[in-house]
C-alpha positions in Angstrom: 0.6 -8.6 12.2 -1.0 -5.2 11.9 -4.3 -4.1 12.7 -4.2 -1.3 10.2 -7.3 -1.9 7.5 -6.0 -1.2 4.7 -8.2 -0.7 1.5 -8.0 1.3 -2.0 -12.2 2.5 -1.5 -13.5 5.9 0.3 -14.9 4.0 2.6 -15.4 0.4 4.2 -18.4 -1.2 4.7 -20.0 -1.9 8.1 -17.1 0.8 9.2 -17.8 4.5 9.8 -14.8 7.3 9.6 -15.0 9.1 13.1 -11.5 10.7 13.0 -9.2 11.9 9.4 -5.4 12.7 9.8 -5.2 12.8 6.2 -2.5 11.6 3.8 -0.1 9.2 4.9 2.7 7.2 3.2 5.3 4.7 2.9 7.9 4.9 0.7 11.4 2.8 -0.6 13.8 3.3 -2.9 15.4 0.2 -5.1 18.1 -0.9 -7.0 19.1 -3.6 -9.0 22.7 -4.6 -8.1 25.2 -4.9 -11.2 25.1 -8.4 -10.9 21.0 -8.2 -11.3 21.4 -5.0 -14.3 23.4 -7.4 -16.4 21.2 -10.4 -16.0 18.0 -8.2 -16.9 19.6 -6.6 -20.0 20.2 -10.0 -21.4 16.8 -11.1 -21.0 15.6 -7.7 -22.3 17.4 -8.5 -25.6 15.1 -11.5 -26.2 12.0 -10.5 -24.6 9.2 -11.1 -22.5 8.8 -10.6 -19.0 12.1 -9.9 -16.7 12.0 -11.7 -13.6 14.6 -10.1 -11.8 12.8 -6.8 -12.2 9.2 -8.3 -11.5 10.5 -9.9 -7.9 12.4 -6.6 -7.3 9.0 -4.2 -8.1 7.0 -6.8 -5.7 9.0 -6.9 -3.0 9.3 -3.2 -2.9 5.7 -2.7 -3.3 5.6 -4.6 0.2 8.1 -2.9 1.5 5.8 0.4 0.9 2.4 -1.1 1.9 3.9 -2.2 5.4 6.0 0.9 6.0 2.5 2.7 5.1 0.9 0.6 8.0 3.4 1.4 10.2 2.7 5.1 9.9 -0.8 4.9 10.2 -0.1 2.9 13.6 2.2 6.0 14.6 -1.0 8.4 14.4 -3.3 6.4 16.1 -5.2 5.2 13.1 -6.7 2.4 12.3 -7.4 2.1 8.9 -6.0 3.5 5.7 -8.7 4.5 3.2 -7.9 5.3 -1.0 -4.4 3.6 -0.7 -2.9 4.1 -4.2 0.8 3.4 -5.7 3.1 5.4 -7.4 5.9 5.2 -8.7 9.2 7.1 -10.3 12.6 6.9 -11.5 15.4 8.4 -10.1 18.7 8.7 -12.0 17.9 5.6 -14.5 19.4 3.3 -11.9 16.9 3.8 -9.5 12.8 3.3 -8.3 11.1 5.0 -6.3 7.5 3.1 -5.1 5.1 5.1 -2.8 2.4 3.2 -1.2 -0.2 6.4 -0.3 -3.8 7.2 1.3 -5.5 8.7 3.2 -5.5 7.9 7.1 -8.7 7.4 9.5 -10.3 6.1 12.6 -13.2 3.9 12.0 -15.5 2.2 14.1 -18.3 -0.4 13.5 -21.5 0.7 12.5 -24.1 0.4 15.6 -27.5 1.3 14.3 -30.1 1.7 17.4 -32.4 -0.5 14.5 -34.6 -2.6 16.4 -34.6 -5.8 14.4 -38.1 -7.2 14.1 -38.6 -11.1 13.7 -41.6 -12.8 12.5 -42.7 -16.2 15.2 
């Protein structure tokens, strides 16, 4: 399991950026077999959500997010900061999904605040 904090905000609390590569990515391309084309098109004709599709976008999305982690490990970083998706089509048979952010080194916070109790 990675290390890799991995969050779609500019920053992340208790966490402050002490190093920025800049954009990193992970990236897979997907296609539905024949088989898995035919099956869809039917259930396009009456309708309604097409599960074949759905499993096939998830799993991809995955796929992206954990190749995206692996490149942030590659640079040293250890957190990902504004991670987005995108994606395209290529060809009409195909999808592209990009998992995308920006990548950092953050360390805890450590405030030299002395704390002052009441006894």
């Amino acid at each position: 399991m990675s290390d890799v904090i991995m969050v779609n905000t500019e920053y992340i609390p208790g966490k402050r950026i002490v190093k920025v590569f800049g954009t990193i990515w992970g990236i897979t391309v997907r296609s539905r077999g024949l088989g898995g084309n035919l099956v869809a098109g039917i259930r396009s004709l009456a309708g309604g959500e097409i599960k074949e599709y759905t499993k096939m976008l998830s799993d991809a999305r995955n796929t992206a997010m954990e190749r995206l982690q692996s490149a942030a490990e590659q640079i040293g970083a250890n957190a990902v900061i504004n991670v987005r998706f995108d994606s395209s089509d290529i060809g009409q048979v195909m999808t592209e999904i990009v998992a995308y952010g920006t990548a950092v080194v953050v360390e805890d916070v450590t405030d030299n605040v002395q704390r002052v109790g009441l006894s």
